[in-house]
C-alpha positions in Angstrom: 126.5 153.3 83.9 127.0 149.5 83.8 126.1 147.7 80.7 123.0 145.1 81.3 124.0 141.0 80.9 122.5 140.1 78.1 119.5 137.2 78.9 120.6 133.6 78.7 118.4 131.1 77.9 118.3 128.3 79.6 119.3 125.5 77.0 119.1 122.3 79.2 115.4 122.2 79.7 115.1 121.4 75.4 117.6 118.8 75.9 116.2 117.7 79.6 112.7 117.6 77.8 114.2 115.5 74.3 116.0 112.9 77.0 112.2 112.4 78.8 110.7 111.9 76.0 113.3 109.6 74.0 114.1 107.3 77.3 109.9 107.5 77.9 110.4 109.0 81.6 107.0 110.5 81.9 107.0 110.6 86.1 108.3 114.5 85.6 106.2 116.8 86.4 107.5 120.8 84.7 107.4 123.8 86.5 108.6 126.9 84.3 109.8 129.7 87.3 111.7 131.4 84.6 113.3 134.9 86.0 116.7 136.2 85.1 117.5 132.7 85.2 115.5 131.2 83.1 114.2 128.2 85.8 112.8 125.1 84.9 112.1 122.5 87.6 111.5 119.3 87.1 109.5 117.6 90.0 108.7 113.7 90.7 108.3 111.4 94.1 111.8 108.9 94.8 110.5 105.7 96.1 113.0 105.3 99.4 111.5 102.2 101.5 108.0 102.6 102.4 108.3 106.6 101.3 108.1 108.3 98.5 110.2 111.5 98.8 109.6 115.1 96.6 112.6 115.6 94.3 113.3 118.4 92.2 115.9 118.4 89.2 116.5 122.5 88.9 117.8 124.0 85.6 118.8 127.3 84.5 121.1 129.4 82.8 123.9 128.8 84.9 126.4 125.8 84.8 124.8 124.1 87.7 121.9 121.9 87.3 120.7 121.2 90.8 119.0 117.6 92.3 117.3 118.8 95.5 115.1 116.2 97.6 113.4 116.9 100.5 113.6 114.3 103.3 111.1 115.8 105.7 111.1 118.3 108.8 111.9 118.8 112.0 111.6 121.4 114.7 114.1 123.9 114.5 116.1 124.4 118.0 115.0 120.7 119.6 116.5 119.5 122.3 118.7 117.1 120.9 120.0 120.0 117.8 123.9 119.5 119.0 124.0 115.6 118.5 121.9 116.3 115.0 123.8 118.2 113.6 126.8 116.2 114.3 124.7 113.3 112.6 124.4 115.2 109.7 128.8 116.2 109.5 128.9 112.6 109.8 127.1 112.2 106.6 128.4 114.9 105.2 131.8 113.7 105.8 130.8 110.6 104.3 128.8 111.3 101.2 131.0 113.4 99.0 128.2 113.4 96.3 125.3 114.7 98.4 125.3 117.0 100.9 122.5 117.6 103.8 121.3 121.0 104.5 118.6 122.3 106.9 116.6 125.7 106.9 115.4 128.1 109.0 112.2 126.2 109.1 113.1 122.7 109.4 113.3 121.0 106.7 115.8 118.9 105.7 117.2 118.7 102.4 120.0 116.2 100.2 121.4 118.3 97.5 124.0 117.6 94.5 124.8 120.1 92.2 126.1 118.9 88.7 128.0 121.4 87.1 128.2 121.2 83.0 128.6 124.0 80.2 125.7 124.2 77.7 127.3 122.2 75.1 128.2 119.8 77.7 125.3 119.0 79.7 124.1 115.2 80.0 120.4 114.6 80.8 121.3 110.7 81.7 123.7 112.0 84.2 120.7 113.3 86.2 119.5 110.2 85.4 122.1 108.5 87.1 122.4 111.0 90.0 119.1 110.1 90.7 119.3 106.6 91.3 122.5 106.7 93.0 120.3 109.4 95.5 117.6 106.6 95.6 120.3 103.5 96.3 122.0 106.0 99.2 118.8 107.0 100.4 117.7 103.3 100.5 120.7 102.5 103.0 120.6 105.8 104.9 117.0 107.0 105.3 115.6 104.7 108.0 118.9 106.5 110.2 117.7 110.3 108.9 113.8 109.7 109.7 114.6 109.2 113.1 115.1 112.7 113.7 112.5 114.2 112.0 109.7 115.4 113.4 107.5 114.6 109.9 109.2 111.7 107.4 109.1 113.6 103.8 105.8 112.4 102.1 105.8 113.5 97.9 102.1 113.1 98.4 101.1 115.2 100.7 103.7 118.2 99.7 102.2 117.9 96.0 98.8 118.2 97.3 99.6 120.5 99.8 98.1 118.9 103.0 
């Protein structure tokens, strides 16, 4: 019989939460999700142009700290799927630091996964992840919204409308 992993608590919410509070960053709203993994997500709207945009800095156990934001839908399978998804290689190709991602569903997604050990985990690196992901998505997002069927909108995703 296997031996069970011992549970890992997930040490970079305390230090995520120490860095809000010292740097007064109070536009986080927590999620505990816990699990195996012991989740945290920390959720706030990116002002991007004349959007505001649902981010999502995920924690865990793991080494990887996740920055997820979600740009906005489309329908899956339109007619012009080929020359989008070539749009987002191109990007891809061109943004080393964040990388585009669709579902099943639709949606589309920039992701950037900052991997760091317990003892070495830096809160103002998401910090700094996160404006560089609102600089890039101030020069890029006007090209992405144009093929989405429904811009991403923190407001109404929050409220669920």
């Amino acid at each position: 019989m296997a031996e069970s992993i011992p549970f890992r608590k997930n040490t970079k919410e305390g230090r995520f939460d120490a860095y809000l509070a010292q740097e007064h960053l109070h536009f986080f709203h927590k999620r505990a999700v816990r699990g195996e993994a012991d989740t945290v997500v920390y959720v706030t709207a990116l002002p991007v142009g004349t959007y505001r945009l649902l981010a999502a800095v995920i924690t865990d156990n793991s080494i990887y700290t996740t920055v997820r934001c979600h740009l906005g839908d489309r329908q899956p399978g339109a007619a012009d799927e080929k020359e989008f998804l070539e749009f987002l290689r191109s990007l891809n190709a061109h943004h080393a630091f964040f990388k585009y991602a669709m579902n099943e569903e639709g949606g589309l997604y920039a992701d950037i996964c900052l991997p760091a050990r317990d003892d070495h985990f830096d809160p103002a690196m998401v910090r700094m992840t996160l404006n560089l992901l609102v600089y890039h998505l101030g020069e890029s997002y006007k090209d992405i919204v144009k093929w989405l069927s429904v811009p991403g909108d923190a407001e109404r995703e929050l409220n669920g409308h």
